[in-house]
C-alpha angles and dihedrals in degrees: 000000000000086000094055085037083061095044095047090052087052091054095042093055085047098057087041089057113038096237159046089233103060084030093071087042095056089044103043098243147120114270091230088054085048080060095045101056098044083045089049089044096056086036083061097043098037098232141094110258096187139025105225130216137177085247112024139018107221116185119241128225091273086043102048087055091040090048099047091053094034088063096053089047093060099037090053085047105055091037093062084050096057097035090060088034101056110015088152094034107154119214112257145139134051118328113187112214124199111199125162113252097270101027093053098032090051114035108009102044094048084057098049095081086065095046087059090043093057090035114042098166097060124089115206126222109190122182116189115202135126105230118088112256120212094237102202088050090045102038103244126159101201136347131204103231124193122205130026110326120235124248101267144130095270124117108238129179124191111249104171146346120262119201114184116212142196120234147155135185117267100239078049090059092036094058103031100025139248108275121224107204129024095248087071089063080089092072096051136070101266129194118212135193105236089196079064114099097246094007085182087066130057114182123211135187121231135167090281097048133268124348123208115198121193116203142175094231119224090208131031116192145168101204124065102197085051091052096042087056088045089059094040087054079061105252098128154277123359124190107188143131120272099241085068097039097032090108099046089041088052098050098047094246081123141039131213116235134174095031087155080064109044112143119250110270121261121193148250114238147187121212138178138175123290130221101063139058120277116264112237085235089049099046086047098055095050086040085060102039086058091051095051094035111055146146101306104027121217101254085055090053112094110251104243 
């Protein structure tokens, strides 16, 4: 039983990773080994696992079944090891955090100094970017993730809340008008975020159902701090979510408009990769970040 546990393990890692190849890396083996044990595998249950190319592996029927169990097999495994090996394990070590740029400048990076401090023993690697990093090919341990999450084999955890609003400056109303309904927005200088699947177009929900606005932006950016200062300077319309606009909407430098019309909230989430236990440093960290982001968040909270 131990011998087809190990071989399992082998063709699960190889399926993980795409390949013999990384496979042997992540295990420590020699690629040759990594064959063996899926060969000796099919030899014991009589049927093909994986279809091989010279440029890519691909599961067959039997594999994909054997694959999907397999996973949970050696997840609950090792998760059983390292729950009887390291009861009192204290988080330590390095521990490597994807965040998008305001997400993570904003409202990550000002809470890190607490984590340290309860957790003297971790050492933080942030990188901040927002493109979405594939966290098992590029070694992360976690990663903060804003909207609604695709369907994928990540772990998430929601973590807040994100409600996205419309808003303008009030020499900017004053001069060009407050619009009423979302279909007026065509008339006005709009600013939109390019990293937003269709950036030309905001939706909105109102009492009769969403609401999807096309627009020729005014302004295309990639960055949403830089477009929310270029709105408060008075040059036209933002769409974008409160945790970046909190601090304009809080001084007054914009205005909220279309409020009838706010799109439904999305979340801020945590994810991290699937298939093994959760490190103590991992679980403590995303412990942590849903103890510091709620419901509400704190950029949705009003400054005393």
């Amino acid at each position: 039983m131990s011998e087809n546990l190990a071989a399992m393990a082998v063709f699960v890692r190889v399926v993980e990773t795409g390949g013999f190849s990384r496979a042997a890396e992540r295990l420590g083996m020699s690629k040759s080994a990594v064959s063996k044990q899926v060969a000796r595998l099919e030899d014991r249950l009589g049927a093909r696992l994986l279809n091989r190319t010279t440029r890519q592996l691909s599961l067959t029927e039997v594999g994909a079944r054997l694959f999907e169990r397999g996973q949970r097999i050696i997840a609950e495994a090792e998760a059983a090891e390292a729950e009887a090996g390291s009861l009192q394990a204290h988080p330590s070590g390095r521990i490597r955090i994807s965040a998008g740029v305001s997400i993570g400048q904003d409202h990550l990076a000002p809470q890190v100094p607490a984590l340290l401090e309860r957790y003297p023993d971790l050492t933080i690697d942030l990188v901040l970017n927002d493109r979405y990093v594939d966290l098992v090919e590029e070694g992360y341990d976690l990663a903060l993730r804003v909207g609604t999450l695709e369907d994928s084999a990540l772990r998430a955890r929601h973590l807040s809340p994100v409600r996205v609003v419309t808003a303008a400056a009030p020499d900017y109303l004053a001069r060009a008008g407050t619009p009423l309904h979302p279909r007026e927005l065509v008339t006005h200088a709009c600013l939109s975020y390019s990293y937003v699947e269709g950036g030309t177009a905001w939706r909105f929900d109102g009492p009769d159902g969403p609401i999807r606005v096309r627009f020729q932006p005014r302004v295309h950016c990639n960055n949403g701090h830089a477009l929310a200062k270029i709105a408060a300077k008075g040059s036209g319309v933002v769409h974008l979510p409160t945790f970046i606009a909190c601090d304009h909407l809080s001084d007054g430098s914009l205005i909220p408009i279309l409020t009838a019309f706010e799109p439904k909230p999305t979340g801020l989430h945590v994810v991290y990769p699937p298939g093994r236990p959760v490190a103590a440093k991992v679980r403590a960290v995303i412990d942590f970040l849903a103890e510091v982001f709620g419901d509400p968040p704190t950029w949705d909270q009003p400054t005393v």
